[in-house]
DRENTORKOL-3810 file (N, C-alpha, C; in nm, 4 decimals):
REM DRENTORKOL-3810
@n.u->0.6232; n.v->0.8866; n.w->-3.4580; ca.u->0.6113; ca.v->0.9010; ca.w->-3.3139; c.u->0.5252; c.v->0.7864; c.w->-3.2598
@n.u->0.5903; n.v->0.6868; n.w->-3.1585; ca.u->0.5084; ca.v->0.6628; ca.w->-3.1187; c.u->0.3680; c.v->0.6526; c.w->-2.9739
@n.u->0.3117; n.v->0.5479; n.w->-2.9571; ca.u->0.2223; ca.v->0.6052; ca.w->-2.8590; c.u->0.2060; c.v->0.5131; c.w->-2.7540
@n.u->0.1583; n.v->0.4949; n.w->-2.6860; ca.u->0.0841; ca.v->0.4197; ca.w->-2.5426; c.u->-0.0201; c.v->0.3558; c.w->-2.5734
@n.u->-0.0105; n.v->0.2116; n.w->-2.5991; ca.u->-0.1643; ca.v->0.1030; ca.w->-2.6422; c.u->-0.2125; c.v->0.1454; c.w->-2.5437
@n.u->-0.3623; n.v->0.1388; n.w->-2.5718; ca.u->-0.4730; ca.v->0.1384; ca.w->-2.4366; c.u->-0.4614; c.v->0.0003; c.w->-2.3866
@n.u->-0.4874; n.v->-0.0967; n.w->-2.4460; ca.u->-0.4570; ca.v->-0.2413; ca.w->-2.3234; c.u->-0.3164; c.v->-0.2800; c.w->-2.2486
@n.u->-0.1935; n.v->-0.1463; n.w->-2.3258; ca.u->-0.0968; ca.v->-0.1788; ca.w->-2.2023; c.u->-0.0908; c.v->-0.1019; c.w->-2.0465
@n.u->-0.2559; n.v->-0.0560; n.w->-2.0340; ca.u->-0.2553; ca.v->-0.0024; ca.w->-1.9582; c.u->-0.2819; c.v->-0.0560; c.w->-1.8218
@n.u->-0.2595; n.v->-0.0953; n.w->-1.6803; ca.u->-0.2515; ca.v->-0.1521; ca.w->-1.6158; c.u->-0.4024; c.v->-0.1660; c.w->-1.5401
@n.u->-0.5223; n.v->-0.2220; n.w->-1.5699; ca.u->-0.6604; ca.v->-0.2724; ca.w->-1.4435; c.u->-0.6389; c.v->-0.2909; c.w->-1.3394
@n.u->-0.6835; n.v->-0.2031; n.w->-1.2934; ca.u->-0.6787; ca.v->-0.2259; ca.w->-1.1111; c.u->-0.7317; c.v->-0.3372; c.w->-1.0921
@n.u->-0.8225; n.v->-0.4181; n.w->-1.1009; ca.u->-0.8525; ca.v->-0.5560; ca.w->-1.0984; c.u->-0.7718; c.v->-0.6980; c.w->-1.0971
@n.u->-0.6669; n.v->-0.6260; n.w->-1.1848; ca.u->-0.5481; ca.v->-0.7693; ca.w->-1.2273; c.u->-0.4544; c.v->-0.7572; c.w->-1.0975
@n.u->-0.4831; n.v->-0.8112; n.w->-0.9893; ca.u->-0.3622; ca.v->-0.8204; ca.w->-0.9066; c.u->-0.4133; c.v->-0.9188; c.w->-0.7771
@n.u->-0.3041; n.v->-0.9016; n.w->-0.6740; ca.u->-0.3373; ca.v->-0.9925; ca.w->-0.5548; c.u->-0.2521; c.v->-0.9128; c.w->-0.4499
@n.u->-0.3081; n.v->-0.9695; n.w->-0.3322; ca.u->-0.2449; ca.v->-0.8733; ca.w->-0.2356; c.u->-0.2281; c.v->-0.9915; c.w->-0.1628
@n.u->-0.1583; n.v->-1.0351; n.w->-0.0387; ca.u->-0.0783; ca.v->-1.0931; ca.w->0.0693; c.u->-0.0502; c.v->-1.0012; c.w->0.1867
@n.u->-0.0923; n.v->-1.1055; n.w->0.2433; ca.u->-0.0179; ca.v->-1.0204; ca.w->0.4218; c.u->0.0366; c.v->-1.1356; c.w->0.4532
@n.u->0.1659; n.v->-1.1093; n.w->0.5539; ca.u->0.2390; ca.v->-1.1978; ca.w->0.6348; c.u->0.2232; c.v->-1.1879; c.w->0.7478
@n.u->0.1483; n.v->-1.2303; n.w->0.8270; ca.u->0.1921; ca.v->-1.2241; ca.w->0.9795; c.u->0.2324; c.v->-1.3243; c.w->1.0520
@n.u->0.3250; n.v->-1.2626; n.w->1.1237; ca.u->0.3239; ca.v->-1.4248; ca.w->1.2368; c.u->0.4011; c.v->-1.5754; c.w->1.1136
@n.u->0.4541; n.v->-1.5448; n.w->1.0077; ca.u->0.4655; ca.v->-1.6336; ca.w->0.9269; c.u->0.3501; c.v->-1.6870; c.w->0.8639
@n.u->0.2588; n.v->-1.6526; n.w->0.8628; ca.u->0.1257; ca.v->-1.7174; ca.w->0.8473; c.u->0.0996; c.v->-1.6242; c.w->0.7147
@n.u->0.0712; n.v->-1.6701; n.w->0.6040; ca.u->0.0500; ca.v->-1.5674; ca.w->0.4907; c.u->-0.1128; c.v->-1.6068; c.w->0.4431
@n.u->-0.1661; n.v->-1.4660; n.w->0.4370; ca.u->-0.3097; ca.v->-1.4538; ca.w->0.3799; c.u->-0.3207; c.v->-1.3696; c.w->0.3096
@n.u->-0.4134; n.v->-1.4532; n.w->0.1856; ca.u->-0.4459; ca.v->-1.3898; ca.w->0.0775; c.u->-0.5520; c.v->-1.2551; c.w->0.1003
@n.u->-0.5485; n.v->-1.1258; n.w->0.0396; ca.u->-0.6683; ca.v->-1.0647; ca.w->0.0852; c.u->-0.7415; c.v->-1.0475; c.w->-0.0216
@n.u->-0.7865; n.v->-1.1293; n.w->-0.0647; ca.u->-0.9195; ca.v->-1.1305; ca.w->-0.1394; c.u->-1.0167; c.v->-1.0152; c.w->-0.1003
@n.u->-1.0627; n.v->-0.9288; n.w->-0.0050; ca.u->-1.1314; ca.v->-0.8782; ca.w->0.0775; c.u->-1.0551; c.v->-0.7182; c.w->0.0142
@n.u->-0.9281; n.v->-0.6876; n.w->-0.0331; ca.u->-0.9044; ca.v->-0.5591; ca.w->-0.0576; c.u->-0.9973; c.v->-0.4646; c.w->-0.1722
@n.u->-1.0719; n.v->-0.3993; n.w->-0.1346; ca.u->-1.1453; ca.v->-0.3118; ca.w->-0.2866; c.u->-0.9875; c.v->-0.2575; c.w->-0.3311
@n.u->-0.8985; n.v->-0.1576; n.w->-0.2327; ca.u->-0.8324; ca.v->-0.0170; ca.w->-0.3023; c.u->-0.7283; c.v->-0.1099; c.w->-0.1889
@n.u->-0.5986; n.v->-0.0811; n.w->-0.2259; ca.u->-0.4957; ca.v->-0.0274; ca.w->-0.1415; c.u->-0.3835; c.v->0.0797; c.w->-0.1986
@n.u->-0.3157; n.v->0.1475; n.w->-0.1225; ca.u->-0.2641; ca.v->0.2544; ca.w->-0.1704; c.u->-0.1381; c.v->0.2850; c.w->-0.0800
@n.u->-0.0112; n.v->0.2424; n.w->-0.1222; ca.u->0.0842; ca.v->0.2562; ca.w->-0.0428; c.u->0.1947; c.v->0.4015; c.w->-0.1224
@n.u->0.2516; n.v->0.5335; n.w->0.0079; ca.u->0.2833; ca.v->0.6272; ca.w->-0.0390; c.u->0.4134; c.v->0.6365; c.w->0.0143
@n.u->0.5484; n.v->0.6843; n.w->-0.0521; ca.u->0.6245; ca.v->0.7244; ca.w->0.0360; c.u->0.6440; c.v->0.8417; c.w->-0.0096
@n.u->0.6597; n.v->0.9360; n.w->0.1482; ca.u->0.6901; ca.v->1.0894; ca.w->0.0919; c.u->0.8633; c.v->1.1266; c.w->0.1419
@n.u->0.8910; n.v->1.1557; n.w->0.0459; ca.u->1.0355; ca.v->1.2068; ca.w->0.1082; c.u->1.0530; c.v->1.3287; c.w->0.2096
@n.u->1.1453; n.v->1.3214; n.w->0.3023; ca.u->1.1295; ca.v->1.4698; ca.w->0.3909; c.u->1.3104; c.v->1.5376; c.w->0.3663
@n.u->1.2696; n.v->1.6970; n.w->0.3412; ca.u->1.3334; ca.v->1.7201; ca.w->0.3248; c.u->1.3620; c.v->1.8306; c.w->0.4079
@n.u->1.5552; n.v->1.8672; n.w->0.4345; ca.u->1.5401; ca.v->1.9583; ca.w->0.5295; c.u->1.5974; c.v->2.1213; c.w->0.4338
@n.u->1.5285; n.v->2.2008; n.w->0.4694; ca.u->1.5685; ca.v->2.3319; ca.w->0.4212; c.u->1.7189; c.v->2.3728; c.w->0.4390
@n.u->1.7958; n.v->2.4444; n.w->0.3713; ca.u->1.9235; ca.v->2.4513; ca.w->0.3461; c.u->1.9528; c.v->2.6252; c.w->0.3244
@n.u->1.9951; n.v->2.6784; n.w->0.3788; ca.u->2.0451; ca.v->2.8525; ca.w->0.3530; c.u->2.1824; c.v->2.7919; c.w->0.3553
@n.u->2.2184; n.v->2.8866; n.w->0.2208; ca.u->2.3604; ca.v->2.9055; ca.w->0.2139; c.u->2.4020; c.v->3.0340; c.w->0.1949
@n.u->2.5531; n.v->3.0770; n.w->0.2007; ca.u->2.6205; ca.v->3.1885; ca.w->0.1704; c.u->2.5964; c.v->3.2338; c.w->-0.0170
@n.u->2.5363; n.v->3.3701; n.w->-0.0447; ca.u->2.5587; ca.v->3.4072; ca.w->-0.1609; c.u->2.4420; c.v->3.3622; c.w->-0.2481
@n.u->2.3389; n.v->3.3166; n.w->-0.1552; ca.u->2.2087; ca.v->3.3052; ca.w->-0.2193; c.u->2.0902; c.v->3.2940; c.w->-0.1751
@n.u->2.0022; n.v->3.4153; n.w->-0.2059; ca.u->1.8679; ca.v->3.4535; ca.w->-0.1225; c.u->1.7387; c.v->3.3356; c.w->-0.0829
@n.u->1.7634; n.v->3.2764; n.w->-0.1888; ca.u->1.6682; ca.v->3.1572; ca.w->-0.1711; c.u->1.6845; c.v->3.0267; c.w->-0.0648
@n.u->1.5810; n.v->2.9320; n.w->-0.0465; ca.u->1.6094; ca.v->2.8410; ca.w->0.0214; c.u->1.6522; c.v->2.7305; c.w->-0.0836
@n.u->1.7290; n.v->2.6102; n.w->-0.0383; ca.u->1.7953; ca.v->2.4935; ca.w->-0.1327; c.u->1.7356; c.v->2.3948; c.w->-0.0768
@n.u->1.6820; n.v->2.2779; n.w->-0.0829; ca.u->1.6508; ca.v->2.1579; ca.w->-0.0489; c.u->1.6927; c.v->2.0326; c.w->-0.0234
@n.u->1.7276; n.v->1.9984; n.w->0.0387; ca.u->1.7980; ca.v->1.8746; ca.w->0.0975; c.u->1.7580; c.v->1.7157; c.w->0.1178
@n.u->1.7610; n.v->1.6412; n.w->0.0779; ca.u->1.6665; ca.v->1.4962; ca.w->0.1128; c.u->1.7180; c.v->1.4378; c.w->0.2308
@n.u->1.6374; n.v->1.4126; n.w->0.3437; ca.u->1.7047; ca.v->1.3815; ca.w->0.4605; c.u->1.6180; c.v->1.3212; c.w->0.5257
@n.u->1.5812; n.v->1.1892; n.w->0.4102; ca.u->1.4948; ca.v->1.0758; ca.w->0.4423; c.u->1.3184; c.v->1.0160; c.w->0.4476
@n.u->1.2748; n.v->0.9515; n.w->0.4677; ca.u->1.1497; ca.v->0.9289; ca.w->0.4166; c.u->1.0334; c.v->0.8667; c.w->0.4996
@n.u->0.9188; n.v->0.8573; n.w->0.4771; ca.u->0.8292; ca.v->0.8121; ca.w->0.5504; c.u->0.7128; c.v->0.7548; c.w->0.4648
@n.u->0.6947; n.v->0.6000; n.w->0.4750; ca.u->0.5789; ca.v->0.5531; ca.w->0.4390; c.u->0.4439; c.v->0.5360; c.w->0.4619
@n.u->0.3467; n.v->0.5395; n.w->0.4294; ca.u->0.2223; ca.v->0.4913; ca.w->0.4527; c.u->0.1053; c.v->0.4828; c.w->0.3742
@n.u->-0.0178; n.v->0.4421; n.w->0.4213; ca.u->-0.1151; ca.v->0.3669; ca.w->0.3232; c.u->-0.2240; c.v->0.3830; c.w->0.3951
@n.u->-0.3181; n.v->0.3474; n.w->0.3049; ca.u->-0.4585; ca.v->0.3086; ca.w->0.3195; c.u->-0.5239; c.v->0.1952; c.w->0.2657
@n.u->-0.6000; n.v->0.1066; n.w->0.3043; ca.u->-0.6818; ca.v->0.0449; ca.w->0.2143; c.u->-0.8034; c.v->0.0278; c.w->0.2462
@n.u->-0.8620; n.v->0.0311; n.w->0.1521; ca.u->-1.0239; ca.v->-0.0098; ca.w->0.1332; c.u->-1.0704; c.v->-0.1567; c.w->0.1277
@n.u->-1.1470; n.v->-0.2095; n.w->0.2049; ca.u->-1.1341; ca.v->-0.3562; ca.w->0.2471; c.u->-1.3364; c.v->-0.3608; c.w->0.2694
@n.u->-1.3291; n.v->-0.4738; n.w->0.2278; ca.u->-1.4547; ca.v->-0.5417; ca.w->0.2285; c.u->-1.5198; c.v->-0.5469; c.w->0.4041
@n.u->-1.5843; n.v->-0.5079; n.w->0.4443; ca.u->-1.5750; ca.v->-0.5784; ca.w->0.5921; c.u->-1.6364; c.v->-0.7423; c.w->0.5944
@n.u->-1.5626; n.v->-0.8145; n.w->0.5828; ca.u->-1.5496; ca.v->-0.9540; ca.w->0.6143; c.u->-1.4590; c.v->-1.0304; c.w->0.6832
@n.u->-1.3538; n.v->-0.9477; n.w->0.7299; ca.u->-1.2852; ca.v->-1.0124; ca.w->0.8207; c.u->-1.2470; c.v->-0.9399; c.w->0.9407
@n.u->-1.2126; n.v->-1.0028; n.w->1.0474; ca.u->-1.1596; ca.v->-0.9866; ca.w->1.1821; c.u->-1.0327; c.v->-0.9420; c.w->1.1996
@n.u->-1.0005; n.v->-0.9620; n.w->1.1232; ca.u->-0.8146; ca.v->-1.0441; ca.w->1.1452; c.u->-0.7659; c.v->-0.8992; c.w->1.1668
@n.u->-0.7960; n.v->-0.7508; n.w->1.0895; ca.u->-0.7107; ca.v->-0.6464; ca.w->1.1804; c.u->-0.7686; c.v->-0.6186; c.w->1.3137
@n.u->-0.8881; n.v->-0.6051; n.w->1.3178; ca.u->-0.9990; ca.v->-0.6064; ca.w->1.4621; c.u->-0.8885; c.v->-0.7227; c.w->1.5372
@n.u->-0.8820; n.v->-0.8232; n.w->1.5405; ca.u->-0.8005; ca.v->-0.8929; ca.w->1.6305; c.u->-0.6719; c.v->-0.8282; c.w->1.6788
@n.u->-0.6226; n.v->-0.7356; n.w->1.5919; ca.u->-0.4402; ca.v->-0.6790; ca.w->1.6011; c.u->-0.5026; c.v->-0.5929; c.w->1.6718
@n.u->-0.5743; n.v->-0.5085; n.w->1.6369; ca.u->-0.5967; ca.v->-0.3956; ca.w->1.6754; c.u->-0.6571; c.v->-0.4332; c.w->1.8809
@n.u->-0.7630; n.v->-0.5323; n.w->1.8755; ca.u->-0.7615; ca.v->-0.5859; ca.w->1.9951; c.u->-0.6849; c.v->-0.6022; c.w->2.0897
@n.u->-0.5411; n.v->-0.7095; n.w->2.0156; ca.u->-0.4203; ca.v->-0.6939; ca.w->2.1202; c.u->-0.3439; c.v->-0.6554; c.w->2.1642
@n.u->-0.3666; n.v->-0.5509; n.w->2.0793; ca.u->-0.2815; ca.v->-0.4243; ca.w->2.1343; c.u->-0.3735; c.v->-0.3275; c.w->2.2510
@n.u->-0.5005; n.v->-0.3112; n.w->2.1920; ca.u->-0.5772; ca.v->-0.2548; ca.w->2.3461; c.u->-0.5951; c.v->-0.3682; c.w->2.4682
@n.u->-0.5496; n.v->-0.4763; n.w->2.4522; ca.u->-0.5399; ca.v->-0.4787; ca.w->2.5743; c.u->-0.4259; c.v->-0.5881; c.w->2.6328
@n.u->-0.3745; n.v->-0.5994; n.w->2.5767; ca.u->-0.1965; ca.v->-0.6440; ca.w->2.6474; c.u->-0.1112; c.v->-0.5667; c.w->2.5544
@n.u->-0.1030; n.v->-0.5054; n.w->2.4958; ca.u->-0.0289; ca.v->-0.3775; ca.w->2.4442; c.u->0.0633; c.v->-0.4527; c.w->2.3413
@n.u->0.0583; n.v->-0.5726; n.w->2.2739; ca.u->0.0756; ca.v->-0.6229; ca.w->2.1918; c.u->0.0757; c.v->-0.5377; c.w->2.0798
@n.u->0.1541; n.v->-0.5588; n.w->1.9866; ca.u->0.1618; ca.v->-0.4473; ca.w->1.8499; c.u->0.1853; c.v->-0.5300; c.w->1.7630
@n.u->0.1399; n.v->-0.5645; n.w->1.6595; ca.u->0.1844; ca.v->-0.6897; ca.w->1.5527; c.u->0.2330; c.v->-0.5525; c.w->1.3869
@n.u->0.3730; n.v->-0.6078; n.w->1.3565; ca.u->0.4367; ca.v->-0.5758; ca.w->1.2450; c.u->0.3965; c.v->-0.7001; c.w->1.1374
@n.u->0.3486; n.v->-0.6901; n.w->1.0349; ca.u->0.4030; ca.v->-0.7332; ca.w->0.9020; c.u->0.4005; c.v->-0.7035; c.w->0.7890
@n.u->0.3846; n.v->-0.7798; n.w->0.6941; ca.u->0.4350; ca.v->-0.7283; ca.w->0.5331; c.u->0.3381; c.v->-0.7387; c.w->0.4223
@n.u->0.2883; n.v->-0.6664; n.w->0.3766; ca.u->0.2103; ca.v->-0.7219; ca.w->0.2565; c.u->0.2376; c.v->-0.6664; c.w->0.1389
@n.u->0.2253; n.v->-0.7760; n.w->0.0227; ca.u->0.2971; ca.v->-0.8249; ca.w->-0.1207; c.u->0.1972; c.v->-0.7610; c.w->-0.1890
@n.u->0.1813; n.v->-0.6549; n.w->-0.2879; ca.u->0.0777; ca.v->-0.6358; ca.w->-0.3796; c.u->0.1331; c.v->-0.6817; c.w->-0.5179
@n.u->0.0924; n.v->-0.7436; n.w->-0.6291; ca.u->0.1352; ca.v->-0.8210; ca.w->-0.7444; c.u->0.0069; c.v->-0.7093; c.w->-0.7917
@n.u->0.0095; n.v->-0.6649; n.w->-0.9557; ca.u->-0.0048; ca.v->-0.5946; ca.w->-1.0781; c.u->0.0074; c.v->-0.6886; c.w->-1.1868
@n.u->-0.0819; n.v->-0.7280; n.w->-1.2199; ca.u->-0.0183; ca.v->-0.8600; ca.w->-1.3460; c.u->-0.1297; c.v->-0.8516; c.w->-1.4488
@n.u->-0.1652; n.v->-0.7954; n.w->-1.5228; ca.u->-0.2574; ca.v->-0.7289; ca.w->-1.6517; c.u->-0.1993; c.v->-0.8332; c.w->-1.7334
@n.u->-0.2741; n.v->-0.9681; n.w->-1.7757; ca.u->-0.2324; ca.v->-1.0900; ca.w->-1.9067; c.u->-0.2386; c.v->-0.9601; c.w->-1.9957
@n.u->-0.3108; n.v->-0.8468; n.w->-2.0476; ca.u->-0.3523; ca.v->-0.8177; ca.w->-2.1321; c.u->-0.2707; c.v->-0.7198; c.w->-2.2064
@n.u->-0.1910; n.v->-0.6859; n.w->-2.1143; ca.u->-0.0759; ca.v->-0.6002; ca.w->-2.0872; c.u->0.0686; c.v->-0.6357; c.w->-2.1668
@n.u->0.1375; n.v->-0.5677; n.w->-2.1651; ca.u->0.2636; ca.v->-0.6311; ca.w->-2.2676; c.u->0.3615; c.v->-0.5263; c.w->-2.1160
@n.u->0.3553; n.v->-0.5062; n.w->-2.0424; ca.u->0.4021; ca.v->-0.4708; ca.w->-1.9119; c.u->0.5126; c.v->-0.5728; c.w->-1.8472
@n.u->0.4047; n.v->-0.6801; n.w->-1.8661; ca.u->0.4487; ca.v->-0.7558; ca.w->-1.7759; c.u->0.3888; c.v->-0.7711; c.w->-1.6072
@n.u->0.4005; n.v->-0.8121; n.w->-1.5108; ca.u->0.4124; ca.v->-0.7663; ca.w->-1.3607; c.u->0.4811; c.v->-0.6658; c.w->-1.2768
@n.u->0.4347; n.v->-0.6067; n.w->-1.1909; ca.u->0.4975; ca.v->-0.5466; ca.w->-1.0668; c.u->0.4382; c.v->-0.5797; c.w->-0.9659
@n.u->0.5573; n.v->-0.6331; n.w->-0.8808; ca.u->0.5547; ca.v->-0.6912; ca.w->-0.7035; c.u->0.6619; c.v->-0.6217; c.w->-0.5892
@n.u->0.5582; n.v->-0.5877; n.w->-0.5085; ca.u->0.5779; ca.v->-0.4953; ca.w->-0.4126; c.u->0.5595; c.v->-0.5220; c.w->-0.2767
@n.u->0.6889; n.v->-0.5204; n.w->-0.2049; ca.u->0.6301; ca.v->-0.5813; ca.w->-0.0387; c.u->0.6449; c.v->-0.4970; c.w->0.0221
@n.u->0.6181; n.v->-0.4526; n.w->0.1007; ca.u->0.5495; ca.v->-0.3233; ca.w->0.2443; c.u->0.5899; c.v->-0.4044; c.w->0.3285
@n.u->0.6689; n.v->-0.3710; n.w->0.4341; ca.u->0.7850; ca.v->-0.4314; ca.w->0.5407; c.u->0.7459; c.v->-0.3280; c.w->0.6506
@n.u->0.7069; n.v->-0.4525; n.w->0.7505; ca.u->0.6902; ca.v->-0.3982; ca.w->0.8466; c.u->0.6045; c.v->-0.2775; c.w->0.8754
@n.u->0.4672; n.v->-0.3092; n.w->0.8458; ca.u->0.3295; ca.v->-0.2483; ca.w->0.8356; c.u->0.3032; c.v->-0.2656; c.w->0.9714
@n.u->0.2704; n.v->-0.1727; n.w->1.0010; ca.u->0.1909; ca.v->-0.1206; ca.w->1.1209; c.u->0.0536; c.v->-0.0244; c.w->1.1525
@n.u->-0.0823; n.v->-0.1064; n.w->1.2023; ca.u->-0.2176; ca.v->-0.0401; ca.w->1.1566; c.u->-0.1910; c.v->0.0697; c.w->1.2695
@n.u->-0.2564; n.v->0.2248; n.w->1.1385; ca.u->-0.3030; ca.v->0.3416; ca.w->1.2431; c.u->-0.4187; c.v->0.3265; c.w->1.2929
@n.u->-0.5368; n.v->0.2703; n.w->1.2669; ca.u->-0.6597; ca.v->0.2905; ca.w->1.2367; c.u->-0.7697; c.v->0.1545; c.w->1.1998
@n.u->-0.8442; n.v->0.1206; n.w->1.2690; ca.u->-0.9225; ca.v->-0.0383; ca.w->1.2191; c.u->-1.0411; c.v->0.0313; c.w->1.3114
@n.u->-1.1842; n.v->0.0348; n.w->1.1925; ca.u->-1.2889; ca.v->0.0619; ca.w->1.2213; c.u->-1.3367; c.v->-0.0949; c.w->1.3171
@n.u->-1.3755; n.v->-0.0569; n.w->1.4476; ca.u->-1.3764; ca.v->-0.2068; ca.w->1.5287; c.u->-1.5297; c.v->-0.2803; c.w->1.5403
@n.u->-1.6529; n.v->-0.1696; n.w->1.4966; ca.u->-1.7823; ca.v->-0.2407; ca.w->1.4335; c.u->-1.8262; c.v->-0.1396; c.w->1.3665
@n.u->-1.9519; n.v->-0.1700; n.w->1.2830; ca.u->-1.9771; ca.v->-0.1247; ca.w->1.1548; c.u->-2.1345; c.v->-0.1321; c.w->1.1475
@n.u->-2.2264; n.v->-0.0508; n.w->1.1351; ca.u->-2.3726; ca.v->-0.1015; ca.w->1.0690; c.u->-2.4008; c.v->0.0510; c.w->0.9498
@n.u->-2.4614; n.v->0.0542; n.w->0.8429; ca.u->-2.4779; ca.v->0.1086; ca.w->0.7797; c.u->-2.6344; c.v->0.0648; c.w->0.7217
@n.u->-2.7399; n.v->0.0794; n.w->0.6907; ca.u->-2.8512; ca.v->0.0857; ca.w->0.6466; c.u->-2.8670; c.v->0.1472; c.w->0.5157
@n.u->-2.7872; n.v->0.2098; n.w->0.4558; ca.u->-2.7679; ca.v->0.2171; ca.w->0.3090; c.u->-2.6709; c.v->0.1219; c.w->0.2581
@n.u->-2.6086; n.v->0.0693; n.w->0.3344; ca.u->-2.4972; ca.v->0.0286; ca.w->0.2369; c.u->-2.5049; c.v->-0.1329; c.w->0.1708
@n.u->-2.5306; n.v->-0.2153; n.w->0.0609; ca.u->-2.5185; ca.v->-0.3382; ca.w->0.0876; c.u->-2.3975; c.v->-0.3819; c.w->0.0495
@n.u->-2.3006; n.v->-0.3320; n.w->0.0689; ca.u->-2.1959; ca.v->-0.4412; ca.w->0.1513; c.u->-2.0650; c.v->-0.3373; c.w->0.1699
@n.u->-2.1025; n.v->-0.3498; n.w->0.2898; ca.u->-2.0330; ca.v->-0.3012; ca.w->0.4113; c.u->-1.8179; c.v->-0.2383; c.w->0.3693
@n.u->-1.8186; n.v->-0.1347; n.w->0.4035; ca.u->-1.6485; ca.v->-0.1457; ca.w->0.3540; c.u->-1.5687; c.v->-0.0976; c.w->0.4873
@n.u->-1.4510; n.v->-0.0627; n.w->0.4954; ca.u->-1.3603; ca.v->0.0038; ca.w->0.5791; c.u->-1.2566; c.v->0.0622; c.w->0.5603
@n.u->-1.1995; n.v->0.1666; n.w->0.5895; ca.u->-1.0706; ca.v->0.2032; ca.w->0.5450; c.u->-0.9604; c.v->0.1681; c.w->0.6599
@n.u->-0.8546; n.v->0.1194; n.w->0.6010; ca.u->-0.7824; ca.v->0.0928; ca.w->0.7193; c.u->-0.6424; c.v->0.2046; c.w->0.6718
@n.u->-0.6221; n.v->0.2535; n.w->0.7844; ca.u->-0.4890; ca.v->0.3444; ca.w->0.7618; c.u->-0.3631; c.v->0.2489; c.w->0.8041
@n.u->-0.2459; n.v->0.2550; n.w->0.7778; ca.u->-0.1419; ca.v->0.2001; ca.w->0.8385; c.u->-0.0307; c.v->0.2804; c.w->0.7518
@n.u->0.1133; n.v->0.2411; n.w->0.8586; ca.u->0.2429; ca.v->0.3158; ca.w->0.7808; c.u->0.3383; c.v->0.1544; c.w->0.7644
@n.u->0.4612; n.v->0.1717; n.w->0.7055; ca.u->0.5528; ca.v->0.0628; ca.w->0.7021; c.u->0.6595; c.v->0.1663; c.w->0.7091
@n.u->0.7852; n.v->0.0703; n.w->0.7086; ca.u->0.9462; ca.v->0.1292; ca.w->0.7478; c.u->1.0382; c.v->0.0775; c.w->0.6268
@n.u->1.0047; n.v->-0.0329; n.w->0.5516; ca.u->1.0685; ca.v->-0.0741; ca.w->0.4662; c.u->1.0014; c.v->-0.0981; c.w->0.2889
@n.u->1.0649; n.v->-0.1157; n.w->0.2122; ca.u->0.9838; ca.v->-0.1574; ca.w->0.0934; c.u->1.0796; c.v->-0.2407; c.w->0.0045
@n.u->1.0417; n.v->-0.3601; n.w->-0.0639; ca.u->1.0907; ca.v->-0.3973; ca.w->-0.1675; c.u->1.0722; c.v->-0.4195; c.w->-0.2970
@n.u->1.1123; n.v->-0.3715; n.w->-0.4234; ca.u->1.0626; ca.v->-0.4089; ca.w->-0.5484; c.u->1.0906; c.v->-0.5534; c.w->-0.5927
@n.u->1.0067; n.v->-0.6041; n.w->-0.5327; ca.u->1.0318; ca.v->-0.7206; ca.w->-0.5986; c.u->1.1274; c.v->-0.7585; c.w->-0.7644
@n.u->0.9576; n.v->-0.7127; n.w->-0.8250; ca.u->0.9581; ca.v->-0.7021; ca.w->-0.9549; c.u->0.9111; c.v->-0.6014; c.w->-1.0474
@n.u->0.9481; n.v->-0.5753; n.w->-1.1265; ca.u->0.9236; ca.v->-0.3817; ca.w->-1.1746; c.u->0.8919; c.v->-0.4710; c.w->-1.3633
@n.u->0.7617; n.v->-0.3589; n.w->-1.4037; ca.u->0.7647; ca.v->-0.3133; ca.w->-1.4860; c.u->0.8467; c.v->-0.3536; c.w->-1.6184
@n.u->0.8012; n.v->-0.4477; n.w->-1.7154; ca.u->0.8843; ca.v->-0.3499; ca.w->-1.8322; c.u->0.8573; c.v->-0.2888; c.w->-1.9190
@n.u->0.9008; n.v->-0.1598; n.w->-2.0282; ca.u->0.8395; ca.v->-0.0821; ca.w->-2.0844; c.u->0.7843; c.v->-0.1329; c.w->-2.1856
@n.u->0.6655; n.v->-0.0957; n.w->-2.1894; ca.u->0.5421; ca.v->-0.1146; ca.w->-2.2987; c.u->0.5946; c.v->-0.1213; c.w->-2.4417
@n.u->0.5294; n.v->-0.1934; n.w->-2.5156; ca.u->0.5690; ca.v->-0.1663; ca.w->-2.6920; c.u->0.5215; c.v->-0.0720; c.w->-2.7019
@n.u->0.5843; n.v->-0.0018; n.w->-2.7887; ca.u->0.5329; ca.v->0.1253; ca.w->-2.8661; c.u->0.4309; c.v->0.0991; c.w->-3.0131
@n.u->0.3882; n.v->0.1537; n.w->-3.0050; ca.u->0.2693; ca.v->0.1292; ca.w->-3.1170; c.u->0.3035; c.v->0.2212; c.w->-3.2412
END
């Protein structure tokens, strides 16, 4: 039988994240956590000749969080132009998974058409030395770039 190496296990550390906006692509060095979810919605189903309910998939909804350093502006700016010329900025960001240590390989992932719920717009904390934020946002699209391949077996 075999098992799951511990170093093909994937470090949250080994990766990079990207945003696109505006064509303009930035690295976010600045991410602690990000966490992108999609939940499927489903609609309930009664049929003839059976007491129970059946389940149906009838489409999906994305969204995320991330945990971010406070060192930059740049969602405070989106979030700005939209309070006040009602400006709304969509874009995409690339998360890469790439563990050298790993026999995995990479996984790359783009989030299409991200849109922020949420950007803390100032910050002071007196315990904290160095400062964080959570930013909420949803997207509409996703692509696998690049997936995974299965681990050696040991």
């Amino acid at each position: 039988m075999g098992f799951l190496r511990a170093n093909d296990t994937i470090s949250g550390q080994e990766g990079r994240a990207y945003a696109t906006i505006g064509g303009n692509v930035e690295e976010m060095f600045y991410v602690k956590k990000i966490e992108a979810t999609v939940e499927k919605q489903k609609a309930e189903v009664k049929t003839l000749g059976r007491r129970g309910v059946q389940h149906k998939a009838a489409g999906w909804s994305g969204k995320g969080t991330m945990t971010i350093y406070y060192v930059t502006s740049y969602f405070r700016k989106m979030m700005y132009d939209y309070i006040q010329n009602g400006t709304d900025t969509y874009f995409s960001i690339t998360i890469i998974n790439d563990d050298p240590g790993s026999s995995v390989g990479s996984q790359k992932v783009t989030l299409l058409n991200v849109n922020l719920d949420s950007v803390i717009m100032a910050s002071l904390d007196t315990e904290s030395q160095a400062l964080e934020e959570e930013v909420a946002f949803t997207f509409e699209d996703i692509n696998l770039d690049q997936q995974f391949t299965g681990p050696v077996m040991a």
